[in-house]
C-alpha positions as CSV (number, residue, x, y, z in Angstrom):
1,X,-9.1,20.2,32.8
2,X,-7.6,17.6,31.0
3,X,-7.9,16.4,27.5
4,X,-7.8,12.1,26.5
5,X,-7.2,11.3,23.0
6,X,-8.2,7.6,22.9
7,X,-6.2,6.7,19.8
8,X,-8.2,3.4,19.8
9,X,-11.5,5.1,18.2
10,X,-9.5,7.0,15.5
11,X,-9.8,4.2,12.8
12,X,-10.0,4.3,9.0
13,X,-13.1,2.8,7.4
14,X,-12.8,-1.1,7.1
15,X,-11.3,-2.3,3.6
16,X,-11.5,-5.8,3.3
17,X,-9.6,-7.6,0.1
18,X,-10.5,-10.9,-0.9
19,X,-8.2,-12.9,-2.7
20,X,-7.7,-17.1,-3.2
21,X,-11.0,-16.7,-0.9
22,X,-9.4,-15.1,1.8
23,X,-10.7,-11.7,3.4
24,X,-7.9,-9.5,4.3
25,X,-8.6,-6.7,5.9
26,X,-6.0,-4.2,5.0
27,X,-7.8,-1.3,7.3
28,X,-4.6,-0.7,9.9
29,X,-1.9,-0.1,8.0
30,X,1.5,0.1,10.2
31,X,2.9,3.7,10.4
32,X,6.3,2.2,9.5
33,X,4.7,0.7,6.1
34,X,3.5,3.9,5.3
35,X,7.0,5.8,5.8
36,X,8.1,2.9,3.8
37,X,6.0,4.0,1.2
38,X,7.1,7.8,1.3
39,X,11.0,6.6,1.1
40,X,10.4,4.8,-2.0
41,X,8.4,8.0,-3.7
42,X,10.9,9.9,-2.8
43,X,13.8,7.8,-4.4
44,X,11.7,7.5,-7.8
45,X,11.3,11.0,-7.7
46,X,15.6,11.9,-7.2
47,X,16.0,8.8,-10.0
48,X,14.7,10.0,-13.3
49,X,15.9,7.0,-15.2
50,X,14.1,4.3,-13.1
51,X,12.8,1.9,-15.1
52,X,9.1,0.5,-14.9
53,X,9.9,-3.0,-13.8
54,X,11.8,-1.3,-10.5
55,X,8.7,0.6,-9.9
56,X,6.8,-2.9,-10.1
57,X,8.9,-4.4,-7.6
58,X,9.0,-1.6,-5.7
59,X,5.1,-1.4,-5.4
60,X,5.0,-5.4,-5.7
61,X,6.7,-5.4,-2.5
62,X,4.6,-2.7,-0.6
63,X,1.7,-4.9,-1.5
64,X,3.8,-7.9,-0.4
65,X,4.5,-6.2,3.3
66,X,0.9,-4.7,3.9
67,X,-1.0,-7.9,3.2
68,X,1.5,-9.8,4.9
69,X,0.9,-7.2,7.9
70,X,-2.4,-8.1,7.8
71,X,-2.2,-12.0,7.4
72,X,1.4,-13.6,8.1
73,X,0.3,-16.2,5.8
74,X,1.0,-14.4,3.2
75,X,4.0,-13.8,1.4
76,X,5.7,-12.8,-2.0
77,X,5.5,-16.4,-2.9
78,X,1.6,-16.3,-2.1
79,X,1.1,-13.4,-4.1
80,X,2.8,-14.4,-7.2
81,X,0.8,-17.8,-7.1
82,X,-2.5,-16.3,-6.2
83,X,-3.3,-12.7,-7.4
84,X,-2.6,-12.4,-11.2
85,X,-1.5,-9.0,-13.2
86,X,-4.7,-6.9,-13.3
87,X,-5.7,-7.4,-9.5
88,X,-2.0,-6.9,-8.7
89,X,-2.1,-3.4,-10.4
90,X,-5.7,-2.8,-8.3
91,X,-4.3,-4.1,-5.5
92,X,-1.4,-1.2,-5.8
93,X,-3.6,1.6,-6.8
94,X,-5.7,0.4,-3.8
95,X,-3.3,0.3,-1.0
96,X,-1.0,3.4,-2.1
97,X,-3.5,5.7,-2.2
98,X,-4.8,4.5,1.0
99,X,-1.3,5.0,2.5
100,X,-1.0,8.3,1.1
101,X,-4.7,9.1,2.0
102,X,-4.2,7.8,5.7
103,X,-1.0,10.6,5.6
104,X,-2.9,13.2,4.9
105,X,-1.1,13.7,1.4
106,X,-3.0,11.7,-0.7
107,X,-6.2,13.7,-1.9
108,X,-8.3,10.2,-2.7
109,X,-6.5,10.4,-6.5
110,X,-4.4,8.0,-8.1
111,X,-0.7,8.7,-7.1
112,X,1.0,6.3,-8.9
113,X,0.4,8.6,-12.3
114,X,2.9,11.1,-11.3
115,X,5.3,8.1,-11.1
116,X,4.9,6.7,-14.2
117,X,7.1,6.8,-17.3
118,X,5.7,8.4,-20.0
């Protein structure tokens, strides 16, 4: 007896983001953002000195890649005209967890804490 996995119903629960009233629905994130994401936690955690800009960029550009996933409209150009400080911090809380979550690593708790500088 054979066994199918159809990889096509294992799907997250729909997340849609609207910003500059546009619905992006940052559900399916790419397996190679997400390794992305683990290679950059892993060089903040060898670099004890980073500073907190470079861990803004480095999340700024996450941000930048998974929306841009989701809508090749959008860009870091987009982002910087369009979403403004608090919703970019949201919008990195959001889709870093959900990364980590979708990994199995993430516990549904907010794993940018352990990164930041105290």
């Amino acid at each position: 007896m054979s066994e199918i996995i159809d990889l096509k119903t294992l799907k997250p629960d729909e997340l849609i983001i609207r910003i500059a009233n546009k619905d992006i629905n940052i559900s399916n994130i790419p397996f190679e953002i997400a390794l992305d994401v683990i290679e950059k936690f892993d060089e903040l955690k060898l670099d004890e000195n980073y500073s907190k800009r470079k861990l803004l960029i480095i999340f700024q550009d996450i941000v930048v890649k998974m929306l841009h996933e989701a809508d090749n409209s959008i860009d870091e150009k987009w982002i910087r005209k369009n979403v403004n400080a608090f919703q970019m911090m949201r919008l990195i809380d959001k889709i870093v967890n959900l990364i980590l979550d979708g990994l199995g690593i993430g516990g549904k708790q907010d794993n940018t804490k352990s990164l930041k500088k105290k």
